[in-house]
C-alpha positions in Angstrom: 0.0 0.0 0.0 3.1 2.5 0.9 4.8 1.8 -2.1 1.2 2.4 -4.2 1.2 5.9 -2.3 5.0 6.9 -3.1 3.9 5.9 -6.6 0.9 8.2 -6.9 2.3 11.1 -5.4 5.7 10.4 -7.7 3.4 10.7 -10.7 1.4 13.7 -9.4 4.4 15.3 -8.8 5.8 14.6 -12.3 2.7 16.1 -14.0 2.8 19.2 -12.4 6.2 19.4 -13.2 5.0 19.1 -16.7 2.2 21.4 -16.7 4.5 23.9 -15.1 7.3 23.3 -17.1 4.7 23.5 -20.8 3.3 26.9 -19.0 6.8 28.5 -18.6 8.0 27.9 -21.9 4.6 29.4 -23.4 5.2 32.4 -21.5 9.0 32.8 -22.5 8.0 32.2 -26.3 6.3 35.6 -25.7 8.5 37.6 -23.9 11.4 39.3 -25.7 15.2 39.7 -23.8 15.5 43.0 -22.8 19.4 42.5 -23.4 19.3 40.7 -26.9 16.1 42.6 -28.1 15.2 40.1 -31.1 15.1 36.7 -29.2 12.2 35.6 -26.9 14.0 34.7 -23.3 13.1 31.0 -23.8 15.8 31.1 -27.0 18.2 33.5 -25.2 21.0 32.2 -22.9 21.8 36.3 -22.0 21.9 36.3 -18.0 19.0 38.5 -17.9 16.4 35.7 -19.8 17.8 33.0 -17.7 16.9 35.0 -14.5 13.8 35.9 -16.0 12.4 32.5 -17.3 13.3 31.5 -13.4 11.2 34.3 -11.8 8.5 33.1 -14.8 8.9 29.6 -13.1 8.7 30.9 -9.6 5.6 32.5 -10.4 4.0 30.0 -12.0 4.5 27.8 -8.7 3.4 30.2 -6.6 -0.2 29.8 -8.0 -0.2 33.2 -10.2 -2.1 32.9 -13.5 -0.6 33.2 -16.9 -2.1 37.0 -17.4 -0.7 38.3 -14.3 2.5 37.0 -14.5 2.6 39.0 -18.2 1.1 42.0 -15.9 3.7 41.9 -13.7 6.6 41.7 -16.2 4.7 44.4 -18.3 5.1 46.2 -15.0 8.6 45.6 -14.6 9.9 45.7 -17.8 7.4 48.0 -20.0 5.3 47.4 -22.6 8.4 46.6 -25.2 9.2 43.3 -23.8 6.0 41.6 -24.6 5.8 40.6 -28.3 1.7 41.3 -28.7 1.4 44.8 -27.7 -2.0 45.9 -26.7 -4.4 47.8 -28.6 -4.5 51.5 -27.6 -3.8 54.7 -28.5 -0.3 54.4 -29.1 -0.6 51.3 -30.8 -3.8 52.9 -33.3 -1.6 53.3 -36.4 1.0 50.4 -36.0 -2.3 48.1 -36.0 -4.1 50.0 -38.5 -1.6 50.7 -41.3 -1.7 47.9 -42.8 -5.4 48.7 -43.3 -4.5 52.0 -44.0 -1.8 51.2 -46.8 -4.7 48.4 -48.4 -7.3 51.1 -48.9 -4.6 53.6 -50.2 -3.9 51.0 -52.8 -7.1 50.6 -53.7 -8.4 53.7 -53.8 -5.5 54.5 -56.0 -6.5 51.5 -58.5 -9.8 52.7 -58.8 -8.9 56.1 -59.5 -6.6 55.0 -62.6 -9.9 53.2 -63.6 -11.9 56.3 -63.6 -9.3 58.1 -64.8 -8.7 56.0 -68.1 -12.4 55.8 -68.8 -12.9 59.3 -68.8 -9.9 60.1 -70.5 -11.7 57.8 -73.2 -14.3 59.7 -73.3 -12.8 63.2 -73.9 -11.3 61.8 -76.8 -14.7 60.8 -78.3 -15.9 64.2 -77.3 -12.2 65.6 -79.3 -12.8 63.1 -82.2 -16.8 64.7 -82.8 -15.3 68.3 -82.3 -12.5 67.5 -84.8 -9.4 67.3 -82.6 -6.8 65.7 -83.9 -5.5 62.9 -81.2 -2.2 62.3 -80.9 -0.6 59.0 -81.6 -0.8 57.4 -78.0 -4.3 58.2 -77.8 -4.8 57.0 -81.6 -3.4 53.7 -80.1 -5.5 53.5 -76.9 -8.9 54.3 -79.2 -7.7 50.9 -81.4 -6.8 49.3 -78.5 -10.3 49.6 -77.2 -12.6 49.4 -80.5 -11.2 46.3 -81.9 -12.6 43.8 -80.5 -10.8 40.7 -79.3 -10.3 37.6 -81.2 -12.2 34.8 -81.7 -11.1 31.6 -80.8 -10.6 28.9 -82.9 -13.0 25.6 -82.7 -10.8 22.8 -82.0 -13.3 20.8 -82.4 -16.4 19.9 -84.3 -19.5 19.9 -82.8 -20.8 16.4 -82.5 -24.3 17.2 -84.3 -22.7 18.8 -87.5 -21.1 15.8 -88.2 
């Protein structure tokens, strides 16, 4: 019956090792070293990360949630050393530019569009009024009268046959 115990408790002991251990290193992916600046602290072996993955550890045991223990290094460290920054502010345009830059594009594309149709349309309006058009323009008008080619049949259609 003892040895049964020592055997339970060995294995409880071993899975919160575990879940300890798999919680520490999801924290340290997301933390950036404050001494190397473009490695999380899990990859870093810079002093400073291997204090800080202990202190994560220490935490962790001490019954603190994931979100507080990102609080209290937020806290300590400032915002910087967290990879996700939160949405604020601050952080408006660096989580909005690329929206920003998309509709820039866009509304550049569809301006072009516009652009070319009515530029298509002057030179009707130049063409009735007897404006001579110059040769890009003569080009762009063929361009957009002639229409485009047929294709080919490949092959017969099975009731003509």
């Amino acid at each position: 019956m003892a040895d049964r115990f020592t055997m339970d408790s060995e294995t409880e002991a071993l899975k919160k090792a575990q879940v300890v251990e798999a919680r520490a290193r999801n924290i340290s992916h997301n933390v950036r070293c404050t001494e190397c600046g473009s490695q999380s602290i899990e990859d870093s072996q810079a002093d400073i990360a291997v204090l800080l993955r202990k202190l994560i550890r220490d935490e962790i045991r001490s019954g603190k949630s994931d979100k507080e223990i990102f609080k209290k290094l937020e806290e300590d460290f400032g915002e910087t050393v967290l990879y996700t920054p939160r949405f604020d502010m601050q952080t408006a345009a660096l989580w909005l530019s690329p929206v920003l830059v998309a509709g820039a594009a866009v509304g550049t594309s569809l301006y072009q569009k516009h652009r070319q149709k009515t530029n298509v349309h002057i030179m009707a309006l130049n063409l009735v009024r007897g404006v001579p058009l110059t040769p890009k323009e003569k080009e762009m008008m063929l361009d957009l009268l002639t229409p485009p080619p047929t294709p080919p049949l490949l092959r017969r259609k099975w009731w003509s046959r």
